[in-house]
C-alpha positions, 0 to 999 in steps of 0.5 A: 506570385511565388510558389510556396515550397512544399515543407512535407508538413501540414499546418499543424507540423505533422510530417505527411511523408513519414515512413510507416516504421516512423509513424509506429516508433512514434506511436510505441513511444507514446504508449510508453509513455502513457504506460509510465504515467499510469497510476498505480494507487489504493486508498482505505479512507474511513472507517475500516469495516468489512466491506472496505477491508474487501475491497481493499483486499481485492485491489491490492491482489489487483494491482499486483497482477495488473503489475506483472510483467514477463522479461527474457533473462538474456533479451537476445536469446529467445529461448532464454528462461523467462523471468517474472517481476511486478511493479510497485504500487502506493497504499494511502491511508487515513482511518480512525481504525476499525474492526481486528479480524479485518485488519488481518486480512489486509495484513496478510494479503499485504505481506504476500503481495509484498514477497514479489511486489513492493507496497509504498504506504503512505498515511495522511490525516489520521492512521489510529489502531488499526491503521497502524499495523497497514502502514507499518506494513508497507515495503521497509524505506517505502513507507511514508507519513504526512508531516500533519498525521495524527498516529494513534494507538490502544488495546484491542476493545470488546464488546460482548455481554451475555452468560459468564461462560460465553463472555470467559470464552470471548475474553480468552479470543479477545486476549489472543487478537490482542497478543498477535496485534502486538507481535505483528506491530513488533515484527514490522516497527521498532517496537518492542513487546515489552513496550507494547504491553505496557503501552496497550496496558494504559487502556486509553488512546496512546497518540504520536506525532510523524516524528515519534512514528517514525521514531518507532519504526511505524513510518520511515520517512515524514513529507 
């Protein structure tokens, strides 16, 4: 009978004589490698009203801090000034629109986050009002579009009734929601001032195609 030769190694190849410097350089790479694979991802799908928009504030600011990362500006010197960066994270998107104001919050907590931390937007099936302005948004050459995306613009629609008064008061709250629509849409596409109001001014549902968004600098890149 011929002894087997011991291998060091089990039935499954795992080496049963590793050192304990091996076995947790092995487990560091596989942490790190988890860690790559983590996904850093925020949808808005639907409607957008406020208990989306909440939480969708809430998970942009979430994801920034999850993204935070601390780094020595020289590795080799401990005492070294300690430097602060986030990793990027994606926005998808895909909403007929929604209400303004909360528009404006996503708005703002987007362009604050994206100070420190870029934001990937992408829109699929349908970006329409509201939906615009977010993934306009989105980090300059981050911002991406389904090939199929219907983009869809208007004016900005009231519903009030009541006393002549109170309705001239809504009517001036309505015009102002509107002008700083148009002059967030310019400052984040390639849009002018003048073409959104003679745009808007039709008072009917402008759509576009991914290439016309892109075009006018809603998107950069169609997939």
């Amino acid at each position: 009978m011929h002894r087997q030769k011991n291998t060091g190694k089990d039935e499954e190849g795992v080496n049963e004589e590793a050192t304990p410097e091996e076995i947790g350089a092995a487990l560091s790479l596989f942490s790190q490698e988890k860690d790559e694979l983590k996904m850093r991802l925020i949808g808005l799908y639907g409607d957008l009203d406020e208990e989306h928009a909440s939480e969708t504030v809430f998970g942009l600011l979430t994801l920034k801090e999850l993204g935070k990362k601390e780094t020595l500006s020289d590795p080799e010197d401990p005492e070294s000034e300690s430097i602060t960066s986030y990793e990027p994270f994606e926005f998808m998107i895909s909403t007929f629109g929604g209400v303004a104001m909360d528009m404006f919050a996503i708005y703002d907590t987007m362009r604050q986050i994206r100070e420190d931390c870029e934001i990937s937007t992408t829109g699929v099936g349908k970006v329409m009002s509201a939906g615009v302005l977010l993934l306009a948004a989105g980090t300059k050459g981050k911002r991406r579009i389904g090939k199929n995306c219907r983009v869809m613009l208007h004016s900005v629609v009231g519903g009030h009734h009541g006393a002549y008064h109170n309705l001239e008061n809504e009517f001036e709250e309505i015009k102002w929601v509107q002008n700083q629509h148009i002059d967030a849409l310019v400052e984040e596409t390639d849009m002018t001032k003048k073409y959104l109001k003679r745009l808007m001014g039709r008072k009917v549902n402008v759509y576009f195609t991914a290439e016309e968004a892109v075009e006018l600098g809603i998107a950069d890149e169609i997939f």
